[in-house]
C-alpha positions as CSV (number, residue, x, y, z in Angstrom):
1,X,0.0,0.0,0.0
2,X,1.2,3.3,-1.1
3,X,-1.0,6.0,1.3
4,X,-0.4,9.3,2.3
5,X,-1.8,10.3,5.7
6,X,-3.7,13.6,5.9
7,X,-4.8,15.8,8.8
8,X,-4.2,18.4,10.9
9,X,-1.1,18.6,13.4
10,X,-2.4,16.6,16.4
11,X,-4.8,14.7,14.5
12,X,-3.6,11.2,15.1
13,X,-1.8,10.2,11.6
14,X,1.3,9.3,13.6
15,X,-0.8,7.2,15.9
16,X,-2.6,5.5,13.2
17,X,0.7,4.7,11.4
18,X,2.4,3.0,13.9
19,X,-0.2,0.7,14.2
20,X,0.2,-0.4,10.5
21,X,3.6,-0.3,10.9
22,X,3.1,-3.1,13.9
23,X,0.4,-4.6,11.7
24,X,1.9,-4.9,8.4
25,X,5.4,-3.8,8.7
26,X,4.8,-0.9,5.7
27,X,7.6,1.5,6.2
28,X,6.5,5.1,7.8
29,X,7.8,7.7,6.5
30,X,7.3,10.9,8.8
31,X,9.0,14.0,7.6
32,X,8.2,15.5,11.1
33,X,10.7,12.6,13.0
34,X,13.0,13.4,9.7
35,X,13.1,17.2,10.3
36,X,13.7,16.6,14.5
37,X,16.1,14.1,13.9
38,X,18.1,16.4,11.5
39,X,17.9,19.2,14.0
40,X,18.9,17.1,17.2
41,X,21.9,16.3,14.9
42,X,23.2,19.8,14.0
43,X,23.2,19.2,10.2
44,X,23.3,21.8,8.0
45,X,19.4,20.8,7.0
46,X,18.7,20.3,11.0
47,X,20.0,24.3,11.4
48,X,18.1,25.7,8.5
49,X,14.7,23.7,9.7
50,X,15.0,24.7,13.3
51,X,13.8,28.3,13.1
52,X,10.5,28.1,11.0
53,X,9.9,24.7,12.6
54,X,10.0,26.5,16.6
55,X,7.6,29.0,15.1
56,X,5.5,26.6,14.2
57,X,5.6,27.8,10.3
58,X,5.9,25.5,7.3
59,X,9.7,24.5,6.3
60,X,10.3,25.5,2.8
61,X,9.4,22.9,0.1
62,X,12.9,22.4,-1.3
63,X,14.2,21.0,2.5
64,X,11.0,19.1,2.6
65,X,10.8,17.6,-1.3
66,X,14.9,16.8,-1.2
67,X,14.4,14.6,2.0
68,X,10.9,12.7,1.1
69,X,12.9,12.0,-2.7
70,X,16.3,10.4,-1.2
71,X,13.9,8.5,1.4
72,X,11.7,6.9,-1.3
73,X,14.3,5.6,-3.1
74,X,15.5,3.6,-0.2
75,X,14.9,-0.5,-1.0
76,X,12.4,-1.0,1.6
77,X,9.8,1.4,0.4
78,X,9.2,-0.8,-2.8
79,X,6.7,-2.9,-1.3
80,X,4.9,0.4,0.3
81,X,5.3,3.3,3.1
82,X,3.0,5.5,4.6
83,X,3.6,9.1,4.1
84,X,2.9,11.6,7.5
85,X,4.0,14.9,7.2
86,X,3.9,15.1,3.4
87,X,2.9,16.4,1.1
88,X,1.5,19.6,3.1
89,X,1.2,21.8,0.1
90,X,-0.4,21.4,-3.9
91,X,3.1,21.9,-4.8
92,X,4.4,19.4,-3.0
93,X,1.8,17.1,-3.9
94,X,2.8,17.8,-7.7
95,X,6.4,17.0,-6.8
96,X,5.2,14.2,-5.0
97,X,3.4,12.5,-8.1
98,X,5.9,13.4,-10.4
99,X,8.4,11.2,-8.3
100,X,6.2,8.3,-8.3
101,X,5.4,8.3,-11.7
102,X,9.4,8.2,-11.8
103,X,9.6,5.0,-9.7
104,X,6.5,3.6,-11.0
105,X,4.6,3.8,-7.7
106,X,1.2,5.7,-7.5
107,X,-0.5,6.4,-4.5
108,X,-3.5,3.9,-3.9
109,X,-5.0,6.2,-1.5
110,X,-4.7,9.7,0.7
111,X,-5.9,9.0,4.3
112,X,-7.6,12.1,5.9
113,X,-8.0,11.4,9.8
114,X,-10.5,14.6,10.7
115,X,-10.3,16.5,14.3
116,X,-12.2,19.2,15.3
117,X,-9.2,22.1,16.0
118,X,-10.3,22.8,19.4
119,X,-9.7,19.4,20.2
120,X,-6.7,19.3,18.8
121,X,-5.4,22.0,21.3
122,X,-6.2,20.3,24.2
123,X,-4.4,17.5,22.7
124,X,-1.0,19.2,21.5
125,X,-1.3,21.1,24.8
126,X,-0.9,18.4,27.0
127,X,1.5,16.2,25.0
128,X,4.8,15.6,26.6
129,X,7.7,13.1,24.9
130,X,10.6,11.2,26.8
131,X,14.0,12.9,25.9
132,X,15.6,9.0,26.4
133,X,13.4,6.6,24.4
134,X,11.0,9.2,23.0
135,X,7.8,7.7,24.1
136,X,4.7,10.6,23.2
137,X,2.9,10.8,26.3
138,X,0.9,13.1,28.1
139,X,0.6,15.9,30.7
140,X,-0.9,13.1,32.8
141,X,2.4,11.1,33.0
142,X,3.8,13.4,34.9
143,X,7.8,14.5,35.0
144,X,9.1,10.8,34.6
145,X,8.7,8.4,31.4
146,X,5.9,5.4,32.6
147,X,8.6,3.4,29.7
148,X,12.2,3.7,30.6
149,X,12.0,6.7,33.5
150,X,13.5,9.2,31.8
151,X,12.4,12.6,32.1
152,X,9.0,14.0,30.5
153,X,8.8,17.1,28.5
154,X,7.1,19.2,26.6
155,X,8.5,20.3,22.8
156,X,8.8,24.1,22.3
157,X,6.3,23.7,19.3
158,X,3.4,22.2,21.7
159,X,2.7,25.6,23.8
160,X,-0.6,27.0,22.5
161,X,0.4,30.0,20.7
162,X,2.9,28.0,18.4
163,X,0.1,25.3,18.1
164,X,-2.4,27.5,17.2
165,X,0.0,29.2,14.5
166,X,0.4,25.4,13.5
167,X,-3.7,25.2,12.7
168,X,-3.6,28.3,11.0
169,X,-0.8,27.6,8.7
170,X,-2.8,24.3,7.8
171,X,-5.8,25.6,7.7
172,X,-4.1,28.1,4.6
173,X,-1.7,25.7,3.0
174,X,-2.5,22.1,3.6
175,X,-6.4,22.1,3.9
176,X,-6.1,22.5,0.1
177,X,-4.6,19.1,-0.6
178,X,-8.0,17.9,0.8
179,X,-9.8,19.0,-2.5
180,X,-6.4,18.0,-4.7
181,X,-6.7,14.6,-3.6
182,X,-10.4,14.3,-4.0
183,X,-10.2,15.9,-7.8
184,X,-8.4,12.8,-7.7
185,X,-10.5,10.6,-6.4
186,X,-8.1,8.7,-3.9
187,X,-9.1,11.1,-0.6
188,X,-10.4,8.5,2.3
189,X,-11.8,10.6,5.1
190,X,-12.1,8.7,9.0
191,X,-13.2,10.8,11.5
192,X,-10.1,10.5,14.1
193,X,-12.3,12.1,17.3
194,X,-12.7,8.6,18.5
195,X,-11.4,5.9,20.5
196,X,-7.9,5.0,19.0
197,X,-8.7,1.2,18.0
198,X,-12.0,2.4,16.6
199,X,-10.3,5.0,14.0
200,X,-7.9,2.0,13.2
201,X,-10.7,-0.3,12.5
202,X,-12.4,2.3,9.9
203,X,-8.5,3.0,8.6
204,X,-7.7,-0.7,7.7
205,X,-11.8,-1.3,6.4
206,X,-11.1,2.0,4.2
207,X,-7.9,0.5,3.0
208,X,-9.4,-2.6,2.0
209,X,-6.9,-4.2,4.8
């Protein structure tokens, strides 16, 4: 399966992934843990990322479209990968289909997983990650990781100013792709303000899974 996963930040599409990752072992491609990962590192990319990414604004296509190309040519994604994080603009969608008609791969679907915004703040708000083995948690976990007992935190792009910027900027650039993939007639919308395992179950019935 060749999907990209739409939605607004906070939605749930990394959620949903990793459970068909666990499930079916489809690679998951999220330029979001590329971008971090990059930055954490110091790289040239990482440095030039870091500011629009703290200010919760959109890094600029050319980082973004360089990263999700070298990725997709990597042996394991032949069989499929799940896209999270991109494309989040109608030129990077372009980009994006012009690279698969390169490698012969079309999309067989674009996964929508809806959230009301307001939601979505209370969500981001309270969301706190382990700095040792990463584990996304929440407010409720308190200052020590329930996994390995390292120490809680919350990203500088999860206060509520920079998360509502986040919405904003989506609401502009990225709700768009919405009516770009149905024009194409591959947009699946789930409605992702519900119980985790119940989203999944519509996911994998949309899928044909």
């Amino acid at each position: 399966m060749n999907i990209v996963l739409l939605g607004a930040p906070g939605a749930g599409k990394g959620t949903q992934a990793a459970k068909l990752v666990e499930e079916f072992g489809t690679p998951h491609i999220s330029t979001g843990d590329m971008l971090r990962a990059a930055v954490k590192a110091g790289t040239p990319l990482g440095q030039k990322a870091k500011s629009f990414m703290d200010a919760g604004d959109l890094v600029p296509d050319d980082v973004i479209i360089g990263l999700v190309e070298e990725r997709l040519q990597e042996p394991d994604t032949e069989a499929g990968f799940i896209l999270d994080g991109f494309p989040r603009t109608s030129a990077q969608a372009v980009a994006l289909d012009a690279e698969l008609a390169k490698l012969g791969r079309p999309l067989d679907a674009a996964l929508l997983i809806d959230v009301d915004p307001e939601v979505i703040v209370g969500r981001l708000t309270s969301r706190r990650m382990c700095r040792e083995c990463g584990y996304i948690g929440s407010v409720a976990d308190g200052a020590t990781c329930p996994k390995c007992g390292g120490e809680m935190y919350q990203r500088d792009d999860d206060n509520e100013a920079t998360v509502r910027n986040r919405l904003d900027v989506y609401e502009k650039s990225t709700a768009p792709l919405i009516d770009y993939y149905r024009g194409c007639d591959s947009l699946v919308s789930i409605d992702g303000d519900r119980d985790q395992a119940v989203v999944y179950a519509d996911v994998k019935a949309a899928l044909g899974l």
